[in-house]
matplotlib code that plots the C-alpha trace (Angstrom):
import matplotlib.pyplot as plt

x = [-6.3, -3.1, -3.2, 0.9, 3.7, 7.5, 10.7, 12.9, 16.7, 19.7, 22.3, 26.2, 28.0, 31.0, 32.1, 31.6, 29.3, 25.6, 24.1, 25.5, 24.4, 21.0, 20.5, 21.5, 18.8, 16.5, 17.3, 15.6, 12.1, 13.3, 14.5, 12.3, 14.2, 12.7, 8.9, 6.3, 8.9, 9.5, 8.7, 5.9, 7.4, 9.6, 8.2, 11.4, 15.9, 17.8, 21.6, 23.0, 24.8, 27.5, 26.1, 23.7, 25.4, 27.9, 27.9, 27.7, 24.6, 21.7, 18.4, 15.6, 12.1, 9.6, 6.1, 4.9, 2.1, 2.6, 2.0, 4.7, 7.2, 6.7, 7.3, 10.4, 11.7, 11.1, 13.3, 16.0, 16.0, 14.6, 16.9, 14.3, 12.7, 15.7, 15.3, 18.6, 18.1, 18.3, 21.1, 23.1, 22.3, 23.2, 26.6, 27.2, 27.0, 29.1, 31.5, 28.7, 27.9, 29.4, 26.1, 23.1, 20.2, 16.2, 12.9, 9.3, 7.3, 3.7, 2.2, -0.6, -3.6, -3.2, 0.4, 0.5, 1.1, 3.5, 0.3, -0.5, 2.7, 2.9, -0.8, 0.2, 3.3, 5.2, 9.0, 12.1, 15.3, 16.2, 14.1, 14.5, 14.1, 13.5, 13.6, 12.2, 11.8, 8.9, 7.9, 5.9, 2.9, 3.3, 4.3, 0.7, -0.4, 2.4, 1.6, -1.9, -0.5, 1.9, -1.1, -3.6, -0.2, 3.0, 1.0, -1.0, 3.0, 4.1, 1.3, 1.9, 5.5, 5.0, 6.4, 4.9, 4.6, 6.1, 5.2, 4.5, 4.9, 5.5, 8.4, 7.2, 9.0, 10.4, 7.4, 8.9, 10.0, 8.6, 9.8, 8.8, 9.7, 9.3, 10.3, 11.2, 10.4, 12.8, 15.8, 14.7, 10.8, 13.0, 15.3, 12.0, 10.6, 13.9, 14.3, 11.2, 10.8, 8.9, 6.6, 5.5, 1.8, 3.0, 1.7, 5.6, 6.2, 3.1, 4.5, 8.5, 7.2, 5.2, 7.9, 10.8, 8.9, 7.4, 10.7, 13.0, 15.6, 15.8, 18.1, 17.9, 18.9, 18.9, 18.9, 19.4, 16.7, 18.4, 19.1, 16.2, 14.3, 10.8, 10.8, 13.8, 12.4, 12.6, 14.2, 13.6, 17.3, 18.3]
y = [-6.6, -5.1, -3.8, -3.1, -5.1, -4.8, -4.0, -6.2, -5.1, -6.8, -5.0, -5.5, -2.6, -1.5, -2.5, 0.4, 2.4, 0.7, 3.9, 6.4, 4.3, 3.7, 7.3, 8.0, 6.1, 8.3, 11.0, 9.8, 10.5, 14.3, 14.5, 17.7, 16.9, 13.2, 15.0, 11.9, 9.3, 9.9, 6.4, 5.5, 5.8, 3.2, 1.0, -0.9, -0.5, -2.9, -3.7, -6.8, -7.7, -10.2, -13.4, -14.3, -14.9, -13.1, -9.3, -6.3, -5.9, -3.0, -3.6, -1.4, -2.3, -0.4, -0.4, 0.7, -0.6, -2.5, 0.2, 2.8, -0.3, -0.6, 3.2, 2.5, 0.0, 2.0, 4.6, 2.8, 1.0, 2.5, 4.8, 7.1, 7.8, 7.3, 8.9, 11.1, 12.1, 8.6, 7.8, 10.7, 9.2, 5.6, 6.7, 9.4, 6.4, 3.3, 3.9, 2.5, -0.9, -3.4, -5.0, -7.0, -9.2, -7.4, -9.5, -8.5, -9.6, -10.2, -9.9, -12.1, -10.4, -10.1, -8.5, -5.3, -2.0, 1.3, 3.2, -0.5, -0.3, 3.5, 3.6, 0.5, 3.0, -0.8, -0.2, -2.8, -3.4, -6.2, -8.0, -11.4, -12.3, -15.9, -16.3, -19.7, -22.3, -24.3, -27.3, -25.4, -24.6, -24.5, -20.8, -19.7, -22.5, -21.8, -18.2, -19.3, -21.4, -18.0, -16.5, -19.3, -20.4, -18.7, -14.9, -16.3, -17.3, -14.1, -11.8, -14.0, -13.1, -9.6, -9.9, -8.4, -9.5, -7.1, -8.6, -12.1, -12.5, -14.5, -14.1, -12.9, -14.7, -17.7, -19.3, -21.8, -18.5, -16.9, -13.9, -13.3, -10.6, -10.5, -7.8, -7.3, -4.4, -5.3, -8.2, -10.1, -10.3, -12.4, -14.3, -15.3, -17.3, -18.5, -20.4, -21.3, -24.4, -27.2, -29.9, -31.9, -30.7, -26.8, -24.4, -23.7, -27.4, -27.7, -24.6, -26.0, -29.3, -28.0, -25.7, -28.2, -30.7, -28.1, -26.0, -26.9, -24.4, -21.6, -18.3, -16.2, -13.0, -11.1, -7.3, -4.0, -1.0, 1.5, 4.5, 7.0, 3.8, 4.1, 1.3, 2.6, 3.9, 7.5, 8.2, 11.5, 13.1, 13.6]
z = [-6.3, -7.1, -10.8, -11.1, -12.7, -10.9, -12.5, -10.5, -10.6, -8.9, -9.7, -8.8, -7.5, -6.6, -2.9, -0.6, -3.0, -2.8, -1.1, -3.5, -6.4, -4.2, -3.9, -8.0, -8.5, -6.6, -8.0, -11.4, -10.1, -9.8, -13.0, -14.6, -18.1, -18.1, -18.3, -18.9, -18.6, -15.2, -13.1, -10.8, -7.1, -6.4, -4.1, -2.7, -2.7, -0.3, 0.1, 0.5, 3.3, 3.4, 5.5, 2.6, 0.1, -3.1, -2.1, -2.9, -4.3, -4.8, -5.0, -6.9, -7.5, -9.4, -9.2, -13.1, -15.0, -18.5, -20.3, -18.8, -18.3, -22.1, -22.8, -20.7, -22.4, -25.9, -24.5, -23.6, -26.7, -29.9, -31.3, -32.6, -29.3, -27.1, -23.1, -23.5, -20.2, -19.1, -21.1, -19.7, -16.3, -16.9, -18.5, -15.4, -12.5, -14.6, -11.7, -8.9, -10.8, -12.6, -14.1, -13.0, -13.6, -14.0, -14.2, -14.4, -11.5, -11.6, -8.1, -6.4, -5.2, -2.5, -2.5, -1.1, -3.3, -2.7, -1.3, 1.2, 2.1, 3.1, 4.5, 7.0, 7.7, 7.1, 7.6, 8.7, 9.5, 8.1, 5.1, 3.5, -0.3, -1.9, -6.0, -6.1, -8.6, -8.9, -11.4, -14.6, -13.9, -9.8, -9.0, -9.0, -6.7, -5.1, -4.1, -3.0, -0.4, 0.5, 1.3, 2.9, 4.7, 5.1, 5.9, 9.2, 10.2, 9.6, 11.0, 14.7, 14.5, 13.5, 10.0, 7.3, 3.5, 1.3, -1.9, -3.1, -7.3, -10.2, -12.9, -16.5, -19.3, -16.7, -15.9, -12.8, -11.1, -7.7, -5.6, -2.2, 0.1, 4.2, 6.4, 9.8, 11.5, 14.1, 14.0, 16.7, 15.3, 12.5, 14.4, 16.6, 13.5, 12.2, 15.6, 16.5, 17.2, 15.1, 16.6, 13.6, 13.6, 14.1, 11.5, 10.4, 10.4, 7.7, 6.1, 6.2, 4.9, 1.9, 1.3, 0.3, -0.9, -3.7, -4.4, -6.4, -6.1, -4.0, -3.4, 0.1, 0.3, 3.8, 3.0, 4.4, 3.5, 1.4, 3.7, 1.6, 0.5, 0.6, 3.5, 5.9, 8.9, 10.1, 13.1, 15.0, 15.4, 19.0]

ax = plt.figure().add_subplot(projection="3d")
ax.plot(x, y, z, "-o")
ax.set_aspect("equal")
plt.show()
């Protein structure tokens, strides 16, 4: 059972400058002047990259509960208990970003935490996000066929779920994240081929006859993000 709730933020920066804004971001958890208010790990950042769709974008997900992504949101917004420290921050780096969209996620179950992640030693090259809409009422039944479905798929191609979530406050909304750990473990299920009785047939099927809408993103792991892996220098 995962207890946590996700600050999801897509944010638009400026071309050339994801990884500097990537790593300002960072450097929030090291912050001694931010005391208390400093954030649970984060547990994801990705870049955009250009064959997906409008670019450049930086990606940042926290892993916080309701209450400290409440005592966030008091500190960037109530006067009287402002985060100056924050505030300093966010006025330092206006020349990385131009702006951005944030949602709260709310994960299935079975989607994995920060410490899953990091136990499994999970890391990739190249990931893949879907923000999907669904008729109301359908993203939780939805994310129970992820799970029955779509992570037996992934586990045979050596994919691994990164998280699987609803939307808070736009109830026909869910997020799912994959990862590669290599490209070609991803371009090995993108062009598999589908008998009609396949497993990823089933899956296809169910797939676009449930979504409405959907938005892919392929994305890079931030250089320092939490999922980039480690190379030993030669």
């Amino acid at each position: 059972m995962n207890p946590y709730v996700y600050l999801h933020e897509i944010v638009r920066t400026v071309p050339g400058r994801e990884e500097p804004y990537l790593a300002s971001v960072l450097s929030l958890q090291h912050d001694p002047t931010r005391g208390e208010r400093r954030q649970h790990p984060v547990f994801a950042q990705f870049r955009s990259i250009q064959t997906s769709g409008t670019w450049p974008y930086g990606i940042n997900i926290w892993e916080n509960t309701w209450a400290s992504q409440t005592q966030n949101l008091v500190g960037q917004f109530l006067d009287t208990r402002r985060d100056v420290s924050m505030e300093d921050w966010w006025n330092r780096n206006l020349h990385l970003r131009r702006g951005g969209y944030d949602r709260i996620l709310i994960p299935a179950p079975y989607s994995p935490t920060a410490e899953d992640l990091q136990s499994r030693k999970v890391t990739g090259e190249v990931f893949v996000q879907e923000i999907l809409w669904l008729p109301f009422g359908e993203p939780r039944r939805f994310l129970d066929e992820v799970e029955q479905r779509l992570v037996p798929i992934l586990e045979r191609y050596g994919l691994d779920l990164i998280g699987a979530f609803r939307v808070a406050m736009r109830p026909r909304q869910a997020l799912t994240i994959i990862g590669a750990r290599q490209w070609s473990d991803l371009a090995a299920m993108l062009s598999a081929p589908s008998t009609p009785d396949s497993e990823l047939q089933r899956w296809r099927d169910y797939h676009d006859g449930t979504v409405e809408h959907a938005e892919e993103m392929v994305l890079l792991p931030a250089r320092h993000g939490p999922l980039t892996a480690r190379r030993p220098v030669v």
